[in-house]
PAZAPA-4460 file (N, C-alpha, C; in steps of 0.05 Angstrom, whole numbers, plus 32768, in hexadecimal, padded with zeros to 4 digits):
% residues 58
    n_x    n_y    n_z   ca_x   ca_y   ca_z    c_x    c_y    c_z   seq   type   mol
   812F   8113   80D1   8125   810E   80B6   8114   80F4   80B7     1      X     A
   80FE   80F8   80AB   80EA   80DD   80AE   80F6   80C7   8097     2      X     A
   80EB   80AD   80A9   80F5   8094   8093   80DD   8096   807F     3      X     A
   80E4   808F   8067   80D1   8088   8055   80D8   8068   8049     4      X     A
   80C5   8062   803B   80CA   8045   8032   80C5   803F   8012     5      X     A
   80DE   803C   8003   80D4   8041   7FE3   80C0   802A   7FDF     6      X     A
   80B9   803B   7FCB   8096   8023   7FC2   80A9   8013   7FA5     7      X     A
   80B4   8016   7F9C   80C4   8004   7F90   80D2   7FE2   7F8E     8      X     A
   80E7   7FF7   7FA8   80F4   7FE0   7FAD   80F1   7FD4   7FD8     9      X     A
   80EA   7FEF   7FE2   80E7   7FE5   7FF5   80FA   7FEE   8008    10      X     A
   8104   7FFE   8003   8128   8004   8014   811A   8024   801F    11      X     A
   8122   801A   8035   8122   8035   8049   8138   804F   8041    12      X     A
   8127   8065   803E   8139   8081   8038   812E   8092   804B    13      X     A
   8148   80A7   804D   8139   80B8   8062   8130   80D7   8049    14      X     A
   8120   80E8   8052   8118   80FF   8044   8109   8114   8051    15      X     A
   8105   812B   8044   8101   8143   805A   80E2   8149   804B    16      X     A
   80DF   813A   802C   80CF   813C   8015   80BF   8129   801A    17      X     A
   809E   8133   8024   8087   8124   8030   807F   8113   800F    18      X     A
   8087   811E   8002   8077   8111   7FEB   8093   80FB   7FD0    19      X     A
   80A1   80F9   7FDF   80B0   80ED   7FD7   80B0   80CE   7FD1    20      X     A
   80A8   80C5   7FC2   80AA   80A0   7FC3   80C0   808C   7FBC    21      X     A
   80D1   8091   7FAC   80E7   8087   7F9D   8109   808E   7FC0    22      X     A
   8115   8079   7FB8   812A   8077   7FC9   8146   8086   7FB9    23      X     A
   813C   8083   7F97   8151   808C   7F90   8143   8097   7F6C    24      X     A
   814D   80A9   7F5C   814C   80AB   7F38   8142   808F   7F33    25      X     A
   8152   807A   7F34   8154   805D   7F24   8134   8053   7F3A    26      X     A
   812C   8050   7F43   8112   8049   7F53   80F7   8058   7F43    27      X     A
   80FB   8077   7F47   80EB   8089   7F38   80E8   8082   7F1D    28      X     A
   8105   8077   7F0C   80FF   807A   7EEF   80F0   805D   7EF3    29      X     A
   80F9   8044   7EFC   80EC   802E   7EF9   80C9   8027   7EFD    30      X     A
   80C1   8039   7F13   80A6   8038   7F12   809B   8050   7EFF    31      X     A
   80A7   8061   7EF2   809B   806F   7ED7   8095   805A   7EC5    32      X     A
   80A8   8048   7EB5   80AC   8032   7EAF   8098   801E   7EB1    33      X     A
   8088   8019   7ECD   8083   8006   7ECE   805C   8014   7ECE    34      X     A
   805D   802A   7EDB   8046   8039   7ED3   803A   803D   7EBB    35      X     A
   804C   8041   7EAF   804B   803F   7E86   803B   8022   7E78    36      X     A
   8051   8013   7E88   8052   8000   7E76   802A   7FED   7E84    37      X     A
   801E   7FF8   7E98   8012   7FEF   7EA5   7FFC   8000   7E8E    38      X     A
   7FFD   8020   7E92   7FE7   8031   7E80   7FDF   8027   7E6A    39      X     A
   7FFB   801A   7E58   7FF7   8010   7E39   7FE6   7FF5   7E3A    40      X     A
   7FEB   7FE8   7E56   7FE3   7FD1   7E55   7FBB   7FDC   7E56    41      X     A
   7FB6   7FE3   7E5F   7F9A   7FED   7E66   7F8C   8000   7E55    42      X     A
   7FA3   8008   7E43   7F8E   8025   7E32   7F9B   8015   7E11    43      X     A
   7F93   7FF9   7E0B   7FA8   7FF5   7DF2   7F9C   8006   7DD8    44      X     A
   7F7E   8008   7DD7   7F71   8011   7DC2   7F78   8034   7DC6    45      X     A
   7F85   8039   7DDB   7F80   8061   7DDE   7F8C   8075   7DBD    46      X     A
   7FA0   8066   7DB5   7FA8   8073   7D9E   7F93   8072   7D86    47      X     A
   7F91   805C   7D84   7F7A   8058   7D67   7F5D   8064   7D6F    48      X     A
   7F55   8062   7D88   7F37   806A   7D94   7F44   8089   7D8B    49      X     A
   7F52   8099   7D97   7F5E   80B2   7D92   7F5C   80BD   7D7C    50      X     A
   7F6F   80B2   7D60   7F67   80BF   7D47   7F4A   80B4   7D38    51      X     A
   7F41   80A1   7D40   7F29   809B   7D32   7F13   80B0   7D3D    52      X     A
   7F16   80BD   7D53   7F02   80D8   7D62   7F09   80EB   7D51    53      X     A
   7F26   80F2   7D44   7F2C   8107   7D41   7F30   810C   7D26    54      X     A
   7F27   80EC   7D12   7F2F   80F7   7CF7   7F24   80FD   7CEB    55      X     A
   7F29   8111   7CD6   7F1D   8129   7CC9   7F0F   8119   7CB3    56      X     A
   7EFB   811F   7CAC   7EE0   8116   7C90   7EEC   8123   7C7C    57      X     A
   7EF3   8110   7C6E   7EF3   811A   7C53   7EDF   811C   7C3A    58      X     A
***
């Protein structure tokens, strides 16, 4: 089974899953987390840019 190396935290896991990054759930959910919190940081206007495209004329 090949070593892999979580991009997380850094801890060696073994896996049979080429596409696997996380060592464990709690690794996976933390970089969702941290991917999120990175998107919001970069897209702050995306909500308001969003409905102001899409609101209806009255």
């Amino acid at each position: 089974m090949p070593m892999k190396t979580c991009v997380v935290c850094g801890k060696k896991f073994g896996t049979s899953n080429a596409k696997k990054k996380y060592c464990s759930p709690a690794c996976a959910s933390k970089a969702r987390v941290e991917k999120l919190a990175l998107w919001k940081e970069n897209n702050k206007d995306y909500h308001s840019n969003y409905y102001q495209s899409h609101k209806k004329e009255s």
